[in-house]
C-alpha positions as CSV (number, residue, x, y, z in Angstrom):
1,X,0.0,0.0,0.0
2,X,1.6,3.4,-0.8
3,X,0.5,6.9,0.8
4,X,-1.9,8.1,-2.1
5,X,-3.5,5.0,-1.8
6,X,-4.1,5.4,1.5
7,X,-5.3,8.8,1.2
8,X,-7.7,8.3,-1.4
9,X,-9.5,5.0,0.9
10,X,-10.0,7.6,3.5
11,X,-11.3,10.6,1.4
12,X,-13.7,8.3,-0.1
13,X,-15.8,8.0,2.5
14,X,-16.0,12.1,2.2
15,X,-18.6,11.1,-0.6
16,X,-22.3,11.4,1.4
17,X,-20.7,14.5,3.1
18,X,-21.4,16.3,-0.6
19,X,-24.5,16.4,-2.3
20,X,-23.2,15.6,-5.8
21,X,-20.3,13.4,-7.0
22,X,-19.1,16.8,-8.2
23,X,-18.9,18.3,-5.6
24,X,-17.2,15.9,-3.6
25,X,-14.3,15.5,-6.6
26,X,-13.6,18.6,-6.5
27,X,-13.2,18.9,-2.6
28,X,-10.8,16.0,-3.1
29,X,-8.9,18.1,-5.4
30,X,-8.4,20.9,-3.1
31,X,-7.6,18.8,-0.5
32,X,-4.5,17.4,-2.7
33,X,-3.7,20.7,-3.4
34,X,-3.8,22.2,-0.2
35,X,-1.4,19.3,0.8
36,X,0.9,19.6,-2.0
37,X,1.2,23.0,-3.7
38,X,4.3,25.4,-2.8
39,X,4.5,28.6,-1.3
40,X,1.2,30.7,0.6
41,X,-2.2,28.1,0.5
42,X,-4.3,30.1,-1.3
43,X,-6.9,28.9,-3.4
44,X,-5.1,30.6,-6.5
45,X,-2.3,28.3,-6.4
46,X,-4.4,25.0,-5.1
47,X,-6.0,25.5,-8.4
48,X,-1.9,26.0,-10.4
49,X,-0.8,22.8,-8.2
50,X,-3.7,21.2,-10.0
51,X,-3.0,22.1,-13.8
52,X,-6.7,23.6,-13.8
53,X,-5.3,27.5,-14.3
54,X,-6.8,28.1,-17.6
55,X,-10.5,26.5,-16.7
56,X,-12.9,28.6,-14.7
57,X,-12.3,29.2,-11.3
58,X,-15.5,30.2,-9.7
59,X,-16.4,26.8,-9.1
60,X,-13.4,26.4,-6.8
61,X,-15.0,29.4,-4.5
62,X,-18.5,28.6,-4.7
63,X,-17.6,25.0,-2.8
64,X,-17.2,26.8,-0.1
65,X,-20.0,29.5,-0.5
66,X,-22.8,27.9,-1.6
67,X,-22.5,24.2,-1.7
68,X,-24.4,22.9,1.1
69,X,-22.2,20.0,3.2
70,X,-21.3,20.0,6.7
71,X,-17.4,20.5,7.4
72,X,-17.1,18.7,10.8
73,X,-18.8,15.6,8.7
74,X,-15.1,14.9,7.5
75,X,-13.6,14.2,10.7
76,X,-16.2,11.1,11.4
77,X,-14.5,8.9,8.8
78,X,-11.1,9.5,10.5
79,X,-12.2,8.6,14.0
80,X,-13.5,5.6,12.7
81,X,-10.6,4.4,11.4
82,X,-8.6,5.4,14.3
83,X,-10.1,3.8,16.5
84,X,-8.4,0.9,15.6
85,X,-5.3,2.3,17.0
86,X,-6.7,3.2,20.3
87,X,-7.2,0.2,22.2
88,X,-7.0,1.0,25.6
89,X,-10.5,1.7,27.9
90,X,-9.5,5.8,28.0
91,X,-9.8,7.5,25.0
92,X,-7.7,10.9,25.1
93,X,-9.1,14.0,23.3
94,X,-6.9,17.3,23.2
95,X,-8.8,20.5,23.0
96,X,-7.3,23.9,22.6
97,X,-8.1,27.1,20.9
98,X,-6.1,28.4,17.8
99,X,-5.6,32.0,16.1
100,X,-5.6,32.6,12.8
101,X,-4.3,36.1,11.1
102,X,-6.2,38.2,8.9
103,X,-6.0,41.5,7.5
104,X,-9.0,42.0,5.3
105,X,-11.6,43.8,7.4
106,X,-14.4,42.7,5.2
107,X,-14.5,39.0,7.5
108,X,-17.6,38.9,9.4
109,X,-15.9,36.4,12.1
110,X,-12.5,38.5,12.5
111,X,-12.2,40.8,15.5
112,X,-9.2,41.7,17.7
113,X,-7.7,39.8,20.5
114,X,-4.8,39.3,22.4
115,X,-2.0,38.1,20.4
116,X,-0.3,34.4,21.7
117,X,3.0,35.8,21.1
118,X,3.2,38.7,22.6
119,X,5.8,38.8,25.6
120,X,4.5,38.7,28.7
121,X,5.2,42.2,29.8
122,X,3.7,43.8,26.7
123,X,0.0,42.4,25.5
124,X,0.0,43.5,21.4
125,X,-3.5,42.7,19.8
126,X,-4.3,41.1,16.2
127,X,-6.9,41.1,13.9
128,X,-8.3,37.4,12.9
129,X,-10.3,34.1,13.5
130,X,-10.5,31.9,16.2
131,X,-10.9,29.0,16.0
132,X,-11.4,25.4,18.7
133,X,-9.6,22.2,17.4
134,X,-9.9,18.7,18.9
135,X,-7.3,16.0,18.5
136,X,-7.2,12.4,19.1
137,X,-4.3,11.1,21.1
138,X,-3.1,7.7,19.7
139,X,-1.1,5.8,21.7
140,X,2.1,4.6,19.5
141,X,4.7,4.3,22.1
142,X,2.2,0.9,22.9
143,X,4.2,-1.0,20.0
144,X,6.5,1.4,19.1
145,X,9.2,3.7,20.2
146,X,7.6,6.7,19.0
147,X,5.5,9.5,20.4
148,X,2.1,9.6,20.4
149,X,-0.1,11.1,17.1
150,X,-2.4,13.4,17.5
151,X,-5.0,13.3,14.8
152,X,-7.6,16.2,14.3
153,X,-10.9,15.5,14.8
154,X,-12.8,19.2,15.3
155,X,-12.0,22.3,13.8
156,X,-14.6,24.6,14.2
157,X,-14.9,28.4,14.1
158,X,-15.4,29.9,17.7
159,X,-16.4,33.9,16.9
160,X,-16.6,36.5,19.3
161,X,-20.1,38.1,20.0
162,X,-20.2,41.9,18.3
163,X,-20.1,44.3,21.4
164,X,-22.8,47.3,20.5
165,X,-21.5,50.4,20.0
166,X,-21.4,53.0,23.4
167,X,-25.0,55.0,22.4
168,X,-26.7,51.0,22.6
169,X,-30.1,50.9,24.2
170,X,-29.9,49.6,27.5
171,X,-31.9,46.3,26.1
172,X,-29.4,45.7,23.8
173,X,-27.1,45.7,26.0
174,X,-28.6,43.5,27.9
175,X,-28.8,41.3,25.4
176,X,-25.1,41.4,24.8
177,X,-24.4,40.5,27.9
178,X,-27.3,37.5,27.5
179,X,-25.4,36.0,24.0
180,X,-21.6,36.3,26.1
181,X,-23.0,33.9,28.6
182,X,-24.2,31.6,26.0
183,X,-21.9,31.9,23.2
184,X,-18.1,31.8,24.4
185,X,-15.0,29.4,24.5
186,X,-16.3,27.6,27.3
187,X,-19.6,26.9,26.3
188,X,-18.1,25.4,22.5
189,X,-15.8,23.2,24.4
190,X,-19.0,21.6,26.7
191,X,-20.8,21.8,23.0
192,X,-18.1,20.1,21.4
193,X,-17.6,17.4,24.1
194,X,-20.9,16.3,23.8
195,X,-20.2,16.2,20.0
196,X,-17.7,14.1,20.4
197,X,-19.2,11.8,22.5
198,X,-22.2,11.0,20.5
199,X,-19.6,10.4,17.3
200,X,-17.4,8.1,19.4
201,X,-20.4,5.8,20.4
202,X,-21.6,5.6,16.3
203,X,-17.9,4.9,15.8
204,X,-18.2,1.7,17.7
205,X,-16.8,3.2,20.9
206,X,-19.6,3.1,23.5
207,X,-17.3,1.0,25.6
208,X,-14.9,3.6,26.2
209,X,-14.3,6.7,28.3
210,X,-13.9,9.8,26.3
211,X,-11.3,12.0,28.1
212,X,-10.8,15.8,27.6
213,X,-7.8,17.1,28.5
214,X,-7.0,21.3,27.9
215,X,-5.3,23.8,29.5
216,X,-6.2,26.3,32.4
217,X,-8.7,28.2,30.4
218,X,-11.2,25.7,30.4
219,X,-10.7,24.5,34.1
220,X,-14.1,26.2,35.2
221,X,-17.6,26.0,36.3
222,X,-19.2,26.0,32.8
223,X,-16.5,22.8,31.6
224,X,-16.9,20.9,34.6
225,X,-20.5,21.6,35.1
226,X,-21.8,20.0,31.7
227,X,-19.5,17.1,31.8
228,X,-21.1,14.3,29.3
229,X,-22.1,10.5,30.2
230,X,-18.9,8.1,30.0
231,X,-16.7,11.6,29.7
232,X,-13.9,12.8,31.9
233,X,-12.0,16.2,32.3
234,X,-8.4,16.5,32.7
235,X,-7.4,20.1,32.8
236,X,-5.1,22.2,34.2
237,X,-5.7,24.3,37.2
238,X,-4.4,27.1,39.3
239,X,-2.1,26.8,42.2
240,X,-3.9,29.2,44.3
241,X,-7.3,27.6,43.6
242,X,-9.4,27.3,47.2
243,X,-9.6,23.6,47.5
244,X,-11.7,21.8,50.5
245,X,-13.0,18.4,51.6
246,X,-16.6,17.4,52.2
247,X,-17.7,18.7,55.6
248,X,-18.5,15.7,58.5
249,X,-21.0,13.8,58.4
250,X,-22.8,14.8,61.7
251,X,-22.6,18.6,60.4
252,X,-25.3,20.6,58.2
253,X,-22.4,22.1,55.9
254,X,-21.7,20.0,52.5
255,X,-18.2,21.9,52.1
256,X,-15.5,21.8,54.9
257,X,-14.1,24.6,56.7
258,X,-10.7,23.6,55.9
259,X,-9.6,24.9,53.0
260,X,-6.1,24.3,50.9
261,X,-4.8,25.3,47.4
262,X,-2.7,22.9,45.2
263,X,0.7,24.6,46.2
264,X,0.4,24.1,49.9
265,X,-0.7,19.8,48.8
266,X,3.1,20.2,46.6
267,X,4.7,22.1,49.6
268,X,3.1,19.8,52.1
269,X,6.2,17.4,53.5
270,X,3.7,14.9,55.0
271,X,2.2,13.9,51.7
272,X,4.9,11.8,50.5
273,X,5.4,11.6,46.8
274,X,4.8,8.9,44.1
275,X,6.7,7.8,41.3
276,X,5.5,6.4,37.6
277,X,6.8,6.1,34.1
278,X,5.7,7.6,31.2
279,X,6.8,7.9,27.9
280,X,7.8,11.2,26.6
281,X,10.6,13.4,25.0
282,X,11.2,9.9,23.0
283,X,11.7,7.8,26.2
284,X,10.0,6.3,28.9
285,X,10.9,8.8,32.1
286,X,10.2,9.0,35.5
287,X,7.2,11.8,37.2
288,X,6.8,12.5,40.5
289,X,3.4,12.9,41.4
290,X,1.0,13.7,44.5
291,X,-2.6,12.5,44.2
292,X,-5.7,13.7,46.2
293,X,-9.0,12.0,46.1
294,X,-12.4,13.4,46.7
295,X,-11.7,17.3,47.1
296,X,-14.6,19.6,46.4
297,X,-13.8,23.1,44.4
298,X,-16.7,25.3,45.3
299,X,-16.7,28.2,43.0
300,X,-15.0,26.0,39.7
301,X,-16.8,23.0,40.5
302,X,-19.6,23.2,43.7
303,X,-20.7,20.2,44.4
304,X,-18.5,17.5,41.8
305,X,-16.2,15.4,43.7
306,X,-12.7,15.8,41.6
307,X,-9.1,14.1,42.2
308,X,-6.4,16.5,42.2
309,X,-2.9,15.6,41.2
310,X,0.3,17.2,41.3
311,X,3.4,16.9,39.2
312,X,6.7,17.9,40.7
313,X,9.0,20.3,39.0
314,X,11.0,18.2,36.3
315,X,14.9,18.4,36.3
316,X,16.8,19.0,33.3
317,X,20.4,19.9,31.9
318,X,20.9,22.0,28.4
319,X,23.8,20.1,28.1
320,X,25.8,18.0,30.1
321,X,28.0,20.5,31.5
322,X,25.4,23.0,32.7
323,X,23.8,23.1,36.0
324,X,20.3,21.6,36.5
325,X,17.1,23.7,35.9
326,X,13.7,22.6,37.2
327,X,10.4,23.2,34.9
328,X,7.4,24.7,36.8
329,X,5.0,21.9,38.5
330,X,1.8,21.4,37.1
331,X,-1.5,21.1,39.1
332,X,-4.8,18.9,37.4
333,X,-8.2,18.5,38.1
334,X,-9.7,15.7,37.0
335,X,-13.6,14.7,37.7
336,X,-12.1,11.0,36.7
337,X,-11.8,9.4,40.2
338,X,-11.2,5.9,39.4
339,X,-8.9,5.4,36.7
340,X,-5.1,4.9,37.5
341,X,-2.8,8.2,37.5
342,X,-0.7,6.8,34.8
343,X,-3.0,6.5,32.5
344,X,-4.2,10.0,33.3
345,X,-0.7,11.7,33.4
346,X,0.2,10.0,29.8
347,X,-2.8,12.0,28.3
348,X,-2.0,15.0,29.8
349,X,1.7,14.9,28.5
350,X,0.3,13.8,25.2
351,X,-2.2,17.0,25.0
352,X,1.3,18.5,23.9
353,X,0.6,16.9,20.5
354,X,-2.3,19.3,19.4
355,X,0.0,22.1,19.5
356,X,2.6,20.3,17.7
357,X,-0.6,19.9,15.4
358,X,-1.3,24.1,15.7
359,X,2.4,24.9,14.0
360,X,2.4,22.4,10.8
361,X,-1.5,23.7,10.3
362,X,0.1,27.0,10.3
363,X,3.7,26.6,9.0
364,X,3.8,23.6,6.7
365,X,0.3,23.6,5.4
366,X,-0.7,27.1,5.6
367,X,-4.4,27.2,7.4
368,X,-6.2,30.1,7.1
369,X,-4.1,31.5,4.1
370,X,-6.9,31.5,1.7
371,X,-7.8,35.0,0.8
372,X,-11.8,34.3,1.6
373,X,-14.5,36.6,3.0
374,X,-17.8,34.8,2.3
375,X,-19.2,34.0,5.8
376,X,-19.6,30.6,4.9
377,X,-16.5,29.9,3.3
378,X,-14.5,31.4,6.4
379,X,-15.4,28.5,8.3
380,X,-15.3,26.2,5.8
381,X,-12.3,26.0,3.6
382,X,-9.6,25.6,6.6
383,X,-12.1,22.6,7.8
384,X,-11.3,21.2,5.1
385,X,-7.6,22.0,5.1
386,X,-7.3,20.1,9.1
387,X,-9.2,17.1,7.7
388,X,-7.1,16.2,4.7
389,X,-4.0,17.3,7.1
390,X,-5.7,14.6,9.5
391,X,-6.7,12.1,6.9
392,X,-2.4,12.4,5.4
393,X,-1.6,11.1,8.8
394,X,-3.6,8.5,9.1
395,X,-2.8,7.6,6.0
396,X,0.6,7.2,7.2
397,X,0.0,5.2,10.1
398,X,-2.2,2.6,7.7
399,X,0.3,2.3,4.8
400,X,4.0,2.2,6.9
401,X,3.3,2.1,10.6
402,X,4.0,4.4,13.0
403,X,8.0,4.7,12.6
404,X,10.0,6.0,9.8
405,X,10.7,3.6,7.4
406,X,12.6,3.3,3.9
407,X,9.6,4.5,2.5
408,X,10.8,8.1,3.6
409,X,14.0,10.5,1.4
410,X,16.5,9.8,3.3
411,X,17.4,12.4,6.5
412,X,20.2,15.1,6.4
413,X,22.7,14.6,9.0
414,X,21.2,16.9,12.1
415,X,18.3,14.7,11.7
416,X,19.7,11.4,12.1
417,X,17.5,10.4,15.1
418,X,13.7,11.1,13.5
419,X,11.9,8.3,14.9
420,X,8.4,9.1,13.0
421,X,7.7,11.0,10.3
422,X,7.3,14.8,9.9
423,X,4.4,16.4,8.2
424,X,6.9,17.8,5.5
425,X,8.1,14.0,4.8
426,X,4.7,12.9,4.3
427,X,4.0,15.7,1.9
428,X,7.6,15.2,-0.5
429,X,6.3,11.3,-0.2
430,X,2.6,12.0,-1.5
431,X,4.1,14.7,-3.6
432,X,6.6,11.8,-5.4
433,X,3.7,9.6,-5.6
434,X,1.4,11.7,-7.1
435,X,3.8,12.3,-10.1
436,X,4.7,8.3,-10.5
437,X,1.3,7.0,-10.1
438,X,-1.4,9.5,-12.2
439,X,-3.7,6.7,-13.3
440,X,-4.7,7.0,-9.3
441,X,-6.0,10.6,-10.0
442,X,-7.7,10.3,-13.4
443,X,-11.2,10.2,-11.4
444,X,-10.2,13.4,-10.0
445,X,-8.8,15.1,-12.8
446,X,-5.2,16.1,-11.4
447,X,-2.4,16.9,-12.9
448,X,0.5,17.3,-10.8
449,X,3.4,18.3,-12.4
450,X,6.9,20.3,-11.5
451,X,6.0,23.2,-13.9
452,X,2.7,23.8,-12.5
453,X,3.7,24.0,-9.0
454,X,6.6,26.5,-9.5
455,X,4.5,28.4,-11.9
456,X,1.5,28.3,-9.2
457,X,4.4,29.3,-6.0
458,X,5.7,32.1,-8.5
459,X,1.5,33.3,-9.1
């Protein structure tokens, strides 16, 4: 089985997503595109990479404008199929919010907000979209000495609600204030959660606990209030957060007077500390931890029992001669009060996967690039760019495994020890195989040739 092979399997089950066979060939050809054509992904040169420059192009926009599909439909396919490579009783889903850059003002969903880049003494804003991803963690270091793969499963466009101007009617701002409550980050990540749940069980994977791991800003009321059947939360909390246990059982109180914060439990010398393994950083290493059942957060979680677990700072040497540094400790909530803390602190080092996911969107493959305006091609058209990035790496995994093979060009020397393969080595492989096998592509109509993409990078 090669890549393009591969590839094509899973994109064919993108068929009912589309209304006509049309449709759905050419979403496959801008998928290919997206994937392989040099320079800024804009739709300009997806359509050069294809050899279609001298056909009409308005087609190409009005997928994403008027043809009616549904672009999270494309991600149910992949879960599927991944499935198979999850086979342990906790599934673990990686949610975090992305920004995307935009300059044209003329984009309903774009509005200013605080720039992820700016230094920490200094908060510069940028205009552009937001937008909430999900990722599926699959476990590879089960059978292989590799990292775990994060696979995207959501990518959906979280807007901001307009704020009315300063001469609004009182009842409009009222209303304002109404639509915050209901539409924000942390209601799309309970939204999406339930999402995902109901896909995993039509996936075959009613059997399994569907765990959510994020970062601090959805360790809060909203996310731990709504908390699905069968689902977990494994987030990151604050180490001043006012922790308590349940008050005795002869008193009228539900929460104890007592209460603590996470960094008096890591500073606490009568709590002795535990030790694991987990794989990551390409190894299996060791984590000291502190675990403590049944505490009760009452303003981020009232009355949900939740486990709390802390992680001790991690040493580490920038090289062999240099002194030892110590990473900050992390502190997790979990509503998950069963399951073993191995299992639990895997995922959580694994939720470091979506944002390797977040820079080859961005760097490699170009997400959000397209010069598009429409309000429902906005949403759309980088949808479609995360799935066929999602559906390339699954492809990968099905056709060669989960290590780097001979399939692979060979590495330059600072590379040497590349255990899996990078998203730019599955691109110059699908790239190579897209030019030695074209009777694959004939249904599709692609042409992929060296002169159209350096004429399309030079448009």
């Amino acid at each position: 089985m090669t890549l393009l092979s591969a590839f094509l399997s899973i994109v064919a089950d993108w068929r009912p997503v589309f209304p006509r066979k049309g449709t759905w060939i050419r979403a496959v050809r801008q998928a290919l595109g997206t994937l392989t054509c040099l320079g800024r992904r804009t739709l300009t040169r997806v359509i050069w990479a294809q050899g279609r420059q001298d056909q009409n192009w308005s087609g190409e926009y009005l997928l994403h404008s008027r043809c009616p599909w549904q672009p999270q439909q494309l991600f149910q396919p992949i879960i599927k199929r991944a499935l198979a490579y999850c086979p342990q009783r906790l599934v673990g889903v990686a949610i975090d919010d992305t920004r995307v850059r935009k300059t044209g003002r003329s984009i309903p969903q774009a509005f200013y907000q605080r720039d992820a880049m700016s230094p920490p003494f200094h908060v510069n804003l940028m205009l552009g979209l937001r937008f909430l991803q999900a990722s599926l963690l699959v476990p590879l270091h089960r059978h292989a000495p590799v990292g775990t793969r994060a696979l995207p499963i959501r990518f959906q466009e979280v807007s901001r609600v307009k704020r009315p101007g300063k001469k609004a009617s009182e009842e409009t701002q009222q209303q304002y204030r109404d639509a915050v409550k209901k539409h924000n980050l942390s209601r799309s990540f309970v939204d999406m959660g339930k999402q995902l749940r109901e896909e995993l069980d039509q996936a075959g994977g009613r059997h399994k606990v569907l765990v959510l791991t994020g970062d601090g800003s959805f360790c809060n009321r909203t996310c731990f209030g709504e908390i699905p059947e069968r689902t977990v939360l494994l987030a990151r909390a604050r180490k001043d957060a006012k922790l308590c246990f349940r008050a005795p059982a002869d008193s009228r109180r539900f929460y104890g007077v007592e209460k603590f914060t996470p960094e008096q439990v890591r500073q606490d010398e009568d709590r002795g500390w535990k030790t694991t393994k987990i794989f990551y950083g390409g190894k299996r290493r060791k984590i000291r931890y502190k675990e403590v059942a049944e505490v009760y957060w009452q303003r981020g979680a009232r009355q949900r029992p939740l486990r709390l677990i802390v992680i001790a700072p991690t040493p580490y040497r920038k090289s062999k001669s240099k002194k030892m540094y110590y990473r900050d400790p992390a502190y997790l909530l979990t509503s998950d009060l069963h399951s073993s803390c191995k299992q639990l602190l895997q995922i959580y080092f694994d939720r470091w996967q979506i944002e390797v996911n977040h820079r080859e969107e961005k760097d490699t493959l170009g997400v959000g690039q397209a010069q598009l305006w429409n309000v429902n091609s906005v949403p759309k058209q980088p949808a479609l760019a995360v799935a066929s990035y999602s559906a390339l790496l699954l492809a990968s995994l099905e056709a060669f495994g989960a290590e780097r093979g001979a399939a692979y060009a060979p590495l330059p020397k600072w590379r040497r020890n590349a255990r899996r393969p990078s998203c730019l080595d599955l691109v110059t492989l699908l790239r190579k195989e897209m030019v030695q096998n074209p009777v694959l592509l004939e249904e599709f109509d692609f042409k992929l040739t060296d002169q159209a993409l350096v004429q399309g990078a030079a448009a």
